[in-house]
N, C-alpha and C positions, 0 to 999 in steps of 0.2 A: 723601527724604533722600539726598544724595549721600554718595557712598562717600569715604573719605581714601586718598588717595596715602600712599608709605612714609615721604615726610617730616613729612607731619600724625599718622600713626600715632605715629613716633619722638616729635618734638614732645611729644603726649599722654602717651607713657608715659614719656618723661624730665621733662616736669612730675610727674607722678605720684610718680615715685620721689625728686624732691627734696621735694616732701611730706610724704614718706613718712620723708625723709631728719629734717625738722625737726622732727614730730611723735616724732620717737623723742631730738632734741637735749631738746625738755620735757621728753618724759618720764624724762630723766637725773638730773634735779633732784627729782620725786618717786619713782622705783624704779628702782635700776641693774640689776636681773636683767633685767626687762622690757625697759628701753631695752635693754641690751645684746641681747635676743632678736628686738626689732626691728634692731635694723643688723644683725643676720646676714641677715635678709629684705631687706633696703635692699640690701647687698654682693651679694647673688643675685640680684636681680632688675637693678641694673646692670650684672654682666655680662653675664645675658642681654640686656640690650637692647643689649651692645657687639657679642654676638656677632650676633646678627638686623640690626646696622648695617652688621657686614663683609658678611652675605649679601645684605642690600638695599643696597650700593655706596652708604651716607649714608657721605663724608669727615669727618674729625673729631671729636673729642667733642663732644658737646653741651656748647653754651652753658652754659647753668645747672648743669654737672658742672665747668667749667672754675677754679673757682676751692675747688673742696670735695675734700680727694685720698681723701677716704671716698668720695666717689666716679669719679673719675674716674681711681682707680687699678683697682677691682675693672672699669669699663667698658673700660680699656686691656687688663684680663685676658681680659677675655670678648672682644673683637677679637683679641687675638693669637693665643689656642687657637684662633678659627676659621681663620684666618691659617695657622699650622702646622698642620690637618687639611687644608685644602686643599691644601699643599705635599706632604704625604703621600700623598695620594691621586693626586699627579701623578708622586709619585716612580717611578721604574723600580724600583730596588730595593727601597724599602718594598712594591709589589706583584711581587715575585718568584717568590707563590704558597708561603713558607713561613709566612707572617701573622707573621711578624715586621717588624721595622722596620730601615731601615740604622742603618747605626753615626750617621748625621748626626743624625736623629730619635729614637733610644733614650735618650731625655733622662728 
């Protein structure tokens, strides 16, 4: 069996989570506690895969997130934290050796 590249990975686990996504839209219709316990799982698990997208260099949200802002708002979250933890970690001031953060990043 051959191994997947980051973008057959991504692929996989953002089909997964739009699955994941309309299996919890049913189940709205017969239990809202449930469903709604599922989209907390749906919301976490896209933005992990937004943040593993900014570290694997995949541009863009996924296709199949592009038109659902359930998801591809919590996938824009999960990109952007990684996005500003790398910033921080380049910062000069953020690493000044007090473990605090500059004024730019004390968000």
């Amino acid at each position: 069996m051959e191994t997947m590249d980051a973008a057959e990975r991504r692929w996989k686990r953002a089909m997964d989570i739009r699955q994941q996504y309309a299996r919890a839209q049913v189940m709205s219709l017969i239990d809202q506690q449930m469903a709604q316990d599922m989209m907390v799982e749906v919301w976490v698990d896209a933005s992990s895969l937004g943040s593993s997208d900014y570290y694997a260099d995949l541009p863009g949200v996924p296709a199949m997130f592009r038109d659902v802002p359930s998801l591809y708002q919590p996938w824009r979250d999960g990109w952007n934290r990684s996005a500003g933890l790398d910033e921080m970690a380049e910062c000069i001031s953020c690493n000044d050796g007090t473990g605090n953060p500059c004024f730019i990043h004390d968000r």
